[in-house]
C-alpha positions in Angstrom: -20.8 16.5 7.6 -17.3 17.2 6.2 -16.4 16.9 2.6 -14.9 13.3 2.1 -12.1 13.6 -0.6 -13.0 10.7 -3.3 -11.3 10.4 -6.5 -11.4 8.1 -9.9 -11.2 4.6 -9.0 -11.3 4.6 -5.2 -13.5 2.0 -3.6 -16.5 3.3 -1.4 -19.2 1.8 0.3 -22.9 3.2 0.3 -24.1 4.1 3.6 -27.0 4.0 5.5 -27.5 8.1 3.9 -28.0 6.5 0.6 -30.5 8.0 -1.5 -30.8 4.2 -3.3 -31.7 1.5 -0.9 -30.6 -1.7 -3.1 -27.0 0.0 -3.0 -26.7 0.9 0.7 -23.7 -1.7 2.3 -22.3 -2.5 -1.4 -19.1 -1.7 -2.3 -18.7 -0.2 -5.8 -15.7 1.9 -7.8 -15.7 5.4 -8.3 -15.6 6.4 -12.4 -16.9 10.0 -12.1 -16.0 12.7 -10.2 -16.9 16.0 -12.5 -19.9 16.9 -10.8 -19.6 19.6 -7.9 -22.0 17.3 -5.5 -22.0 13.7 -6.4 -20.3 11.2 -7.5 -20.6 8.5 -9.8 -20.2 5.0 -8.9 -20.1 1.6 -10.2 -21.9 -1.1 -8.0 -22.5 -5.1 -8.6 -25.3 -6.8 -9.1 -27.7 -3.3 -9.2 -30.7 -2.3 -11.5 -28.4 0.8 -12.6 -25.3 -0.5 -14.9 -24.3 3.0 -16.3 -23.7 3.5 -12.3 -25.1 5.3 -9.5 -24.6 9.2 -8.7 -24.1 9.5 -5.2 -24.0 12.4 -3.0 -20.5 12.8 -1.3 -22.1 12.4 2.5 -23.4 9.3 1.2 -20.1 7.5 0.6 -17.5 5.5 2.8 -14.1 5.3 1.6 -13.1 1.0 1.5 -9.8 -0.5 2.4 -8.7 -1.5 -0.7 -6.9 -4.4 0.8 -10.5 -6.5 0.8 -11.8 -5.0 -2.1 -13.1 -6.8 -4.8 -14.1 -4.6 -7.3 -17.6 -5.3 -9.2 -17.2 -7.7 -12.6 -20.3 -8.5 -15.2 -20.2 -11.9 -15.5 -18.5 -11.6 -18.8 -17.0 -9.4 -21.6 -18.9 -10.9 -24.3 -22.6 -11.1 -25.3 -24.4 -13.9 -24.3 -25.6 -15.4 -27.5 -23.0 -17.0 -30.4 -24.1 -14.6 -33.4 -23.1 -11.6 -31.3 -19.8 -13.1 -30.1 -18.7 -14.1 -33.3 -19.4 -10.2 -34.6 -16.6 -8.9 -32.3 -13.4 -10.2 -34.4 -10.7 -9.9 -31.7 -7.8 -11.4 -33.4 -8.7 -11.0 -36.6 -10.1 -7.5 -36.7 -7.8 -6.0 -34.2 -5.0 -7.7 -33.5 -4.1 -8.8 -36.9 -4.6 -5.3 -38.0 -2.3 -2.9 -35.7 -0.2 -5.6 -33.9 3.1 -3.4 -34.3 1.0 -0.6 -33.2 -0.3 -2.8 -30.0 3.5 -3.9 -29.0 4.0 0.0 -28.5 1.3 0.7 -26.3 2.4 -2.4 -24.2 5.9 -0.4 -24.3 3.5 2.6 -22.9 2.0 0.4 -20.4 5.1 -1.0 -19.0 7.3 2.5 -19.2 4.3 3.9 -17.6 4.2 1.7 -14.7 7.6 1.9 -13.7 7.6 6.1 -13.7 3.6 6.0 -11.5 3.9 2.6 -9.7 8.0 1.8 -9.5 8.2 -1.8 -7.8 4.9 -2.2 -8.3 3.4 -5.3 -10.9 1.9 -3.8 -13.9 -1.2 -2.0 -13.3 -3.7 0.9 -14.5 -3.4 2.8 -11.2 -6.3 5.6 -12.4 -6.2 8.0 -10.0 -2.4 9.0 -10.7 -3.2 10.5 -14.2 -6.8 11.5 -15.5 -6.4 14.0 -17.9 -7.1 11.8 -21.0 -8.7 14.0 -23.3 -5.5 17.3 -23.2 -3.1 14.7 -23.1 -4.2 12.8 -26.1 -4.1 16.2 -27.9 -0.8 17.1 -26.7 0.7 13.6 -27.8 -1.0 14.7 -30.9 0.9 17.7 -31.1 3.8 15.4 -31.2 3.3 12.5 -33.4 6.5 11.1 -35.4 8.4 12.0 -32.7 9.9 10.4 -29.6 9.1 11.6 -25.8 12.1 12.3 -23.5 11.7 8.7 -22.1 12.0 7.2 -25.7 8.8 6.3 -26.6 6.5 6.9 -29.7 4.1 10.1 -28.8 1.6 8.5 -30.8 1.8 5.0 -28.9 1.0 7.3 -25.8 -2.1 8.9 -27.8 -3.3 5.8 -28.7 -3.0 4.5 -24.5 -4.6 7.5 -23.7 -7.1 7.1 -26.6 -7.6 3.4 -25.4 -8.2 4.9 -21.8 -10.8 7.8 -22.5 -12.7 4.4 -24.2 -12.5 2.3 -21.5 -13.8 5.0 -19.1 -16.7 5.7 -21.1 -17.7 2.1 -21.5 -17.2 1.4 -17.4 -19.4 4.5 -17.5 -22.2 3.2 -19.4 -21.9 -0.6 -17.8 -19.3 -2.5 -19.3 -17.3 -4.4 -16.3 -14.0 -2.6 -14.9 -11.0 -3.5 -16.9 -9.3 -6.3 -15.4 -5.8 -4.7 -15.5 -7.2 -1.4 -13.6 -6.0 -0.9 -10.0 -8.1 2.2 -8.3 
């Protein structure tokens, strides 16, 4: 069978080849790609929420137009004394809310150079090179970037990113703003 080119954030299907029956026909999101074989890949509702590894031959590519990518019921813990120790507002917000405007600024700038006309979205797949490119913003703090904005804003987006990836990885739901 020929090699089917998947990428970060596209949406597959699990076919019938499927080395895990519960997944076969679900439709899940792609967060890894590193290994030479497989593939890792997020599905709903399964007994594996780090994700699956699938082999490549065992993967259809999904129109994305009728995709509706897999959610956890919800970002929080179920039980009050384990909400209430994840201060949101208090212990982020209030603390770098300059810093936060600025990576909005990244967000937004961002969008309009790798989805112009587009609404505001994480489209994955255009950049994935978190980890050099947090370094090389690095590289560059205190200064400005030829489009204007704050290196380190862009370090902390990309900082934010590498996060969110490894979270999806290990089960947390696919960030709401992300389009793969």
């Amino acid at each position: 069978m020929a090699t089917v080119a998947i990428k970060v954030g596209d949406k597959v299907r699990a076919n019938g080849l499927h080395w895990y029956a519960d997944v076969q026909g679900k439709e899940g999101i792609v967060f890894d790609t590193t290994e030479p074989n497989n593939i890792g890949v997020k599905f709903p509702d399964t007994k594996y929420p780090g994700g699956v590894w699938s082999g490549r031959s065992q993967l259809d590519l999904v129109d994305s137009a009728n995709f509706v990518a897999p959610q956890n019921d919800s970002l929080f813990p179920a039980d009050a004394k384990s909400r209430k120790e994840i201060p949101i507002a208090s212990g982020v917000l209030d603390y770098f809310s300059s810093a936060l405007i600025e990576v909005a600024k990244v967000s937004f700038e961002g969008n309009k150079q790798h989805n112009p006309g587009q609404p505001l979205h994480w489209a994955r797949g255009k950049s994935t090179d978190q980890a050099d490119t947090i370094v090389r913003h690095f590289m560059e703090r205190g200064k400005l970037d030829t489009d204007g904005v704050r290196h380190s804003a862009k370090l902390a987006w990309r900082a934010l990113a590498l996060l969110q990836l490894e979270l999806e990885a290990a089960g947390a739901p696919l960030a709401r703003g992300a389009k793969l």
